[in-house]
N, C-alpha and C positions, 0 to 999 in steps of 0.2 A: 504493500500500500504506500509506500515511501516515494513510489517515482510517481502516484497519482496527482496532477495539478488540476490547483481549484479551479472548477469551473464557474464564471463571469454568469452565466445564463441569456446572455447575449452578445453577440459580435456586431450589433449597430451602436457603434462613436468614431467620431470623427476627429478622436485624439490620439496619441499612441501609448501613452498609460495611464493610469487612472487616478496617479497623485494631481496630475495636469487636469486630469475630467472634475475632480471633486473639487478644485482651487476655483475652477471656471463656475462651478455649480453653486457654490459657497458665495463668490460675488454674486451669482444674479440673484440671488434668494434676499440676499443683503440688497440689492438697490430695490427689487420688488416693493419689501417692508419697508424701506425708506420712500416710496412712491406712497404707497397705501397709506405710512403715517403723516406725510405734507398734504395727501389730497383728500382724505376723510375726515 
């Protein structure tokens, strides 16, 4: 079971790993809440 690599559960991104996908993910979620708290 040692050579098994985790599997993702999907191969649709547009980035090539996933510290990169959750940094990009992390700002949009942050300017979202930032929109939501100026415009509510």
């Amino acid at each position: 079971m040692a050579e098994d690599k985790f599997d993702r559960g999907s191969a649709l991104t547009i980035f090539k790993n996933d510290r990169q996908e959750d940094f990009i993910a992390l700002v949009i979620s942050l300017l979202i809440a930032l929109l939501v708290y100026l415009f509510v």
